[in-house]
C-alpha positions as CSV (number, residue, x, y, z in Angstrom):
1,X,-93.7,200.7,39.0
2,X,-90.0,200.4,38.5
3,X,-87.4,198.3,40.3
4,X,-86.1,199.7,44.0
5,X,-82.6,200.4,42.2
6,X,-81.5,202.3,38.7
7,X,-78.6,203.2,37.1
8,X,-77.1,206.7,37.6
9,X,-74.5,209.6,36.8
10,X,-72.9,210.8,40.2
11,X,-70.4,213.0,42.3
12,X,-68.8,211.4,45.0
13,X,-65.6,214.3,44.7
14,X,-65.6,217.5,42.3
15,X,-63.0,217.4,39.5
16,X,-62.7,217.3,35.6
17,X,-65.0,214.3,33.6
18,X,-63.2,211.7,35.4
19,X,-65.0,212.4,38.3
20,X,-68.5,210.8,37.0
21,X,-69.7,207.6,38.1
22,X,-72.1,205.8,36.6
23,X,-73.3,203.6,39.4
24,X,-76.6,201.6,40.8
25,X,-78.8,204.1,43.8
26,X,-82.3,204.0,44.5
27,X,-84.9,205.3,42.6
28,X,-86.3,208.3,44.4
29,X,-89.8,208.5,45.9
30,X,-91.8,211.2,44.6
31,X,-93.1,213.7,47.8
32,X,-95.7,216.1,47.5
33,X,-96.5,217.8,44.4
34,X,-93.9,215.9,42.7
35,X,-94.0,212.7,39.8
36,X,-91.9,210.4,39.0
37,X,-90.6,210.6,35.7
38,X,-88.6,207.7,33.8
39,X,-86.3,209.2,31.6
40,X,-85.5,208.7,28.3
41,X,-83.4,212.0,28.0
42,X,-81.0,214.6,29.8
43,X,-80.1,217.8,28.5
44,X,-76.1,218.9,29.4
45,X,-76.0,222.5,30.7
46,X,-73.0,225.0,31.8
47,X,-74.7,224.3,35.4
48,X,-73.8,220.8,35.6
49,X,-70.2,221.3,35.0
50,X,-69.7,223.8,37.3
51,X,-71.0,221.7,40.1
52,X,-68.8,219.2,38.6
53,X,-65.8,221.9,39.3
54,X,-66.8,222.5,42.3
55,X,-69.4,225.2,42.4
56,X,-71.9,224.3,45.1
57,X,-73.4,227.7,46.1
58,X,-76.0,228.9,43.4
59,X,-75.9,233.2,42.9
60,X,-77.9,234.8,46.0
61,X,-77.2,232.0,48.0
62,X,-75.3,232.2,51.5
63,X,-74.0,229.1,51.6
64,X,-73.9,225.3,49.6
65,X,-77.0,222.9,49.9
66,X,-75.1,220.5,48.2
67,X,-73.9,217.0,49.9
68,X,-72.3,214.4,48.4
69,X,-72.6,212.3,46.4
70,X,-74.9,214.4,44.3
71,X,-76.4,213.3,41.0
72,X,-76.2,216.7,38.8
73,X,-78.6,217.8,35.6
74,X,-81.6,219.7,35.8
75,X,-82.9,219.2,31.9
76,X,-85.3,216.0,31.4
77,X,-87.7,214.4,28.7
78,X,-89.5,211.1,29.4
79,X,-92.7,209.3,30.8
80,X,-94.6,209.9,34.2
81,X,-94.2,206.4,35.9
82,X,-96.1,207.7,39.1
83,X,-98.1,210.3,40.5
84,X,-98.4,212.2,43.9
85,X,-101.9,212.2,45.9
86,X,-102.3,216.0,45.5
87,X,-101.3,216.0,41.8
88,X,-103.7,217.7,39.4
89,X,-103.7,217.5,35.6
90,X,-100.4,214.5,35.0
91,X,-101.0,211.1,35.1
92,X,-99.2,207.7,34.5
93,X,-97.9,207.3,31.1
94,X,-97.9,211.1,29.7
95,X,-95.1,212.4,28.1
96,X,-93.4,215.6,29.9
97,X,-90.0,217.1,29.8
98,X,-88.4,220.0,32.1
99,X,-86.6,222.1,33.6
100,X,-86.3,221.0,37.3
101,X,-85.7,222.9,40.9
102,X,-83.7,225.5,39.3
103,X,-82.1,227.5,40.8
104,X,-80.3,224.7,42.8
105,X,-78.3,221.8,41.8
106,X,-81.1,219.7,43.4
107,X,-82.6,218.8,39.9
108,X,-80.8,214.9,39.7
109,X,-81.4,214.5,36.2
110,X,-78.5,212.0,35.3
111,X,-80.3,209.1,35.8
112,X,-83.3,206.8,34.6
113,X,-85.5,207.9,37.1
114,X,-86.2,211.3,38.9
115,X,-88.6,212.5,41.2
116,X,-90.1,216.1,39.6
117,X,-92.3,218.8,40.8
118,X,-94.9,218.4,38.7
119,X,-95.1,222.5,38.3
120,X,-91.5,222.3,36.7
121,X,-92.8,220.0,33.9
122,X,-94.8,220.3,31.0
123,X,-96.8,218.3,28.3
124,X,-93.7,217.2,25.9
125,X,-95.3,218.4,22.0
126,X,-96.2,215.5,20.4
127,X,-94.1,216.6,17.3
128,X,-90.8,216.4,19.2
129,X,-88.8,213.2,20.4
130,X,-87.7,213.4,23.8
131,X,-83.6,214.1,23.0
132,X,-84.8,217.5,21.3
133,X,-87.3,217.5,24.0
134,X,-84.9,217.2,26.4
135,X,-82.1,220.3,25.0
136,X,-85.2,222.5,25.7
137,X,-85.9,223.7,28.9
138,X,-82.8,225.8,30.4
139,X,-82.0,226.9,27.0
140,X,-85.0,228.0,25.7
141,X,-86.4,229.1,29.0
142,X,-83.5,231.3,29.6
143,X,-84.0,232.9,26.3
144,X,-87.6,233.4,27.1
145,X,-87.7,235.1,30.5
146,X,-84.4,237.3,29.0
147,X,-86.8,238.1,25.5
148,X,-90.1,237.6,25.9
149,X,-91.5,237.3,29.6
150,X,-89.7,237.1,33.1
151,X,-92.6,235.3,34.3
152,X,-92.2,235.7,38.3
153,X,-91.2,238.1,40.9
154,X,-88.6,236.0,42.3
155,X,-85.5,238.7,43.4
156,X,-82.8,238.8,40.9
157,X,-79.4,237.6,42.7
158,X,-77.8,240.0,40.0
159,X,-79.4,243.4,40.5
160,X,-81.8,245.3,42.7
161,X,-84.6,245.8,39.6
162,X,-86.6,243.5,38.1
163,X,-85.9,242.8,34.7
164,X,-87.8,243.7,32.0
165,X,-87.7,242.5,28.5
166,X,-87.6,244.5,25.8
167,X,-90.6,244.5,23.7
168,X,-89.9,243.0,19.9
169,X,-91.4,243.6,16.8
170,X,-91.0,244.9,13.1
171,X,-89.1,247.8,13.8
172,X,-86.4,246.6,16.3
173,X,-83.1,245.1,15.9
174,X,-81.0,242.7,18.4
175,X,-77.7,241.7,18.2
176,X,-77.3,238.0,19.7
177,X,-73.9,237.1,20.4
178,X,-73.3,233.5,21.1
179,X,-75.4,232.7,18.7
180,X,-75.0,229.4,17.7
181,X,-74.9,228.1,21.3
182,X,-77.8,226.3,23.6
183,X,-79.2,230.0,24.6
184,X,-78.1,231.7,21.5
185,X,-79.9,229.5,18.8
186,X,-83.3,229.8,20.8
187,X,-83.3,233.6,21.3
188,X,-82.5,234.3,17.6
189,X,-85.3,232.3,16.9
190,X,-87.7,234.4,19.6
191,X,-86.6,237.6,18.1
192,X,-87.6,236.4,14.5
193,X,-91.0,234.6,16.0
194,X,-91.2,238.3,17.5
195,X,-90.8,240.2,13.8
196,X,-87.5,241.7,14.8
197,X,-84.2,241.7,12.7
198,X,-81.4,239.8,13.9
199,X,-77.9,240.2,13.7
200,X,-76.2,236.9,14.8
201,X,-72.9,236.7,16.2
202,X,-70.4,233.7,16.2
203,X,-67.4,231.4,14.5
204,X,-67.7,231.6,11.3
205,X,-68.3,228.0,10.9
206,X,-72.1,228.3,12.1
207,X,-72.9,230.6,9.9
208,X,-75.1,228.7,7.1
209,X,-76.7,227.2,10.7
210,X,-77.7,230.6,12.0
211,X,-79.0,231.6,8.5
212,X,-81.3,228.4,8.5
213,X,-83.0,229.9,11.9
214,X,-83.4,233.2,9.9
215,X,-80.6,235.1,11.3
216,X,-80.6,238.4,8.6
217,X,-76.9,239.6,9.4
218,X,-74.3,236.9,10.6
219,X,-70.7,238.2,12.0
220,X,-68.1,235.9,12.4
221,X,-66.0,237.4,15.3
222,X,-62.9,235.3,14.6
223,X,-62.2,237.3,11.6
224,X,-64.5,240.9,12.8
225,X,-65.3,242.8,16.0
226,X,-68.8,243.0,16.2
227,X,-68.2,246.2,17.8
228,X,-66.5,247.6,15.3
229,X,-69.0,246.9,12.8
230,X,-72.5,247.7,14.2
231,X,-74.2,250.4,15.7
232,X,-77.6,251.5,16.5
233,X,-79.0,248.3,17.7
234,X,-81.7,248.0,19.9
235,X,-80.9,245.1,21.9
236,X,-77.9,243.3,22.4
237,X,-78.5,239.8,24.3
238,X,-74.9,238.2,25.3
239,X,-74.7,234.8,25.8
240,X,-71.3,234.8,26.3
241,X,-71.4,237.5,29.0
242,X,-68.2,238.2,31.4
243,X,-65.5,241.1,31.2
244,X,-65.7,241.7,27.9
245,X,-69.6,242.0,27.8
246,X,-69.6,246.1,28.0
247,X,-67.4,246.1,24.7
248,X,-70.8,246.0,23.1
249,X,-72.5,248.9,25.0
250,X,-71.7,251.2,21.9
251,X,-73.4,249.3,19.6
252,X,-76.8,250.1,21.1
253,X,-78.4,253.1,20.2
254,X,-79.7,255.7,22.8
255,X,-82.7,254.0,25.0
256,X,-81.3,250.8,24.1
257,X,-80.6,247.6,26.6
258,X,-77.9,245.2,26.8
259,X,-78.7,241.8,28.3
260,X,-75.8,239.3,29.2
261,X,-76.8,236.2,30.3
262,X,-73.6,235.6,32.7
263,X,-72.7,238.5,34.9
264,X,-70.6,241.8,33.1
265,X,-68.2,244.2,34.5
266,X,-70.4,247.3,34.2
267,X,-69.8,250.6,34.6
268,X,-72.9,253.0,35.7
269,X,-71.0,256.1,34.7
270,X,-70.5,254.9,30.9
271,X,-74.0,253.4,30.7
272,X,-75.5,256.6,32.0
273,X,-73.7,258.3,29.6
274,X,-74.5,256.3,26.8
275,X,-78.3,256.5,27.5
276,X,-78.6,252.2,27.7
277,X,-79.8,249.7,29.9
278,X,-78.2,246.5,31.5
279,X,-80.4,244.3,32.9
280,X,-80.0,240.6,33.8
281,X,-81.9,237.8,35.4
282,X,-81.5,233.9,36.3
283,X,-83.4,231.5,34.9
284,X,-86.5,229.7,36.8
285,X,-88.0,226.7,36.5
286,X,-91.4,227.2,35.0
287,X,-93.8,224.6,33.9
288,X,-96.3,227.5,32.5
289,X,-93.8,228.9,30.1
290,X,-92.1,225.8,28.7
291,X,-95.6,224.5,27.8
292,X,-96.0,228.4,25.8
293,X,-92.4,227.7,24.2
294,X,-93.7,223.8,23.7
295,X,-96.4,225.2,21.2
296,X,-93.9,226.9,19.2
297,X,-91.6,223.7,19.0
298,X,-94.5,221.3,18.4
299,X,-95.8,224.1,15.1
300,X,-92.3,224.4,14.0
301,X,-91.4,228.1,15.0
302,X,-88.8,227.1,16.7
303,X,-86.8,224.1,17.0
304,X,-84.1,222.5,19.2
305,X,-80.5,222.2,17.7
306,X,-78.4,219.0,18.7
307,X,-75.2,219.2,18.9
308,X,-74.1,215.6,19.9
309,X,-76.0,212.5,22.0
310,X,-74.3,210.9,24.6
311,X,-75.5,207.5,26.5
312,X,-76.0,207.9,29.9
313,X,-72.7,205.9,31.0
314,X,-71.0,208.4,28.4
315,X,-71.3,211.4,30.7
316,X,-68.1,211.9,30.9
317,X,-67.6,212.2,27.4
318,X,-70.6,214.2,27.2
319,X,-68.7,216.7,29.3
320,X,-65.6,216.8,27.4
321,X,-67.6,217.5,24.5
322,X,-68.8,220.5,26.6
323,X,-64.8,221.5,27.4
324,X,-63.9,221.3,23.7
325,X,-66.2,224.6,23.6
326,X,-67.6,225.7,20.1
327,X,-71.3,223.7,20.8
328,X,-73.9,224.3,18.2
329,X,-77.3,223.7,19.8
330,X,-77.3,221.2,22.9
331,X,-76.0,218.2,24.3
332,X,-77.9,215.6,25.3
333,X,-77.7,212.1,27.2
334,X,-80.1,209.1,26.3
335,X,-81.1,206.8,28.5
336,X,-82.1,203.7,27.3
């Protein structure tokens, strides 16, 4: 069993980077249905910067269940140090990794050890170290319940419908745009596990990147309008989402759907009009699927992209990484 104390990433006021302490707390108790897990690795994700700004209130909630000080990150990869009395199938010295209590900024990931529900983890694949491990789970779940299976019934915060992927195969073609980012890189590489033709967008930089995960078409919007050049798609999945997310309505052909992963500014008229769909959902934790998207990383059908490894005490330059914008792949801290 560990020592009563560890060494952590936390909140005590919201801000910029500066606001991250790394500082001594107790090591957290595991409750029911829940492990212990030490951590070797923490993935960085959009979510744990905007608690650090000062978003406390997840989508669909009515108010924040966040106090402070709050240790933020959801992502994790590392060993189970200690298991609950009504825990089935993990036990003491397996490797798991995670995406934890999400939706909610409950997950306490920044640190050496966290206390997870063991239904939010899964097996880590032998074949993958725990930093790669641990830029999975958000990312790559997000890109699965979007692409290839919500997964639950859970209300969408967004939209009165359940979403529905869109099924994938030979004869389809999606336009990711974002492509070269944490969600991007992992649903250009579902589309091709799927058979379908991709047409990646992003700076033209990434571009020898996004052709190494198969990508067939890549458009570099710092030079072309994505818009302007395509047409007839049958998916488009932003990961950029926002304002400008309908300026991509009329690349989709009739029947088509449009997916953004941050909430649009829609309009039902034009959509109707045009004969598409828009659909969005938020991510859930899911041991289940990230053990299905586990066997694709462990065979080598899809793998994790790092963009830069931060110790743990470097979280703050972690997130300024994160600020500079233009991330290929994830962030990652490493706790040694």
């Amino acid at each position: 069993m560990p020592t009563q104390t560890m060494r952590a990433v936390r909140l005590h006021e919201h801000g910029g980077p500066e606001v991250l302490r790394y500082e001594e707390v107790p090591v957290p108790e595991p409750g029911p249905g829940e492990v212990l897990v030490r951590v070797h690795a923490a993935g960085v994700n959009p979510p744990d910067w905007y608690l650090r700004g000062g978003l406390t209130k997840m989508p669909g909630e009515t108010e924040s269940t966040v106090g402070l000080p709050v240790i933020p990150g959801t992502d994790v990869s590392g060993v189970v140090e200690a298991v609950a009395a009504d825990v089935d199938g993990l036990a003491v010295g397996d490797e798991v990794f995670g995406l934890l209590r999400f939706p909610s900024f409950d997950g306490s990931a920044y640190a050496e050890y966290v206390a997870a529900p063991a239904s939010d983890l899964a097996r880590k694949p032998a074949g993958l170290d725990h930093v790669h491990a641990a830029g999975a789970p958000m990312a790559g779940l997000t890109a699965w319940q979007f692409l290839v299976e919500l997964g639950h019934h859970h209300p969408s915060p967004f939209q009165e419908a359940r979403h529905r992927p869109t099924a994938l195969d030979a004869d389809t073609t999606v336009l990711v745009n974002g492509a070269a980012g944490g969600v991007g890189h992992f649903a250009l590489q579902l589309a091709k596990w799927k058979g379908a033709r991709v047409i990646a967008v992003a700076s033209g930089a990434h571009g020898p990147f996004l052709r190494e995960l198969g990508a067939d078409q890549v458009i570099d919007y710092t030079t072309s309008r994505p818009e302007d050049l395509v047409r007839d798609v049958d998916l488009v999945l932003d990961t950029v989402g926002g304002p400008d997310s309908r300026r991509f309505l009329r690349t989709l052909k009739r029947g088509g759907s449009h997916f953004p992963v941050f909430p649009g500014d829609f309009d039902t008229e034009e959509t109707a009009q045009l004969g598409v769909t828009v659909s969005i959902t938020q991510v859930r934790s899911s041991g289940a699927q990230l053990a299905d998207l586990g066997r694709l990383l462990d065979a080598g059908t899809v793998r994790v992209a790092i963009d830069s490894m931060f110790p743990l005490a470097d979280a703050r330059a972690a997130h300024e990484r994160a600020l500079r914008g233009h991330i290929r792949g994830k962030i990652v801290l490493t706790v040694a």
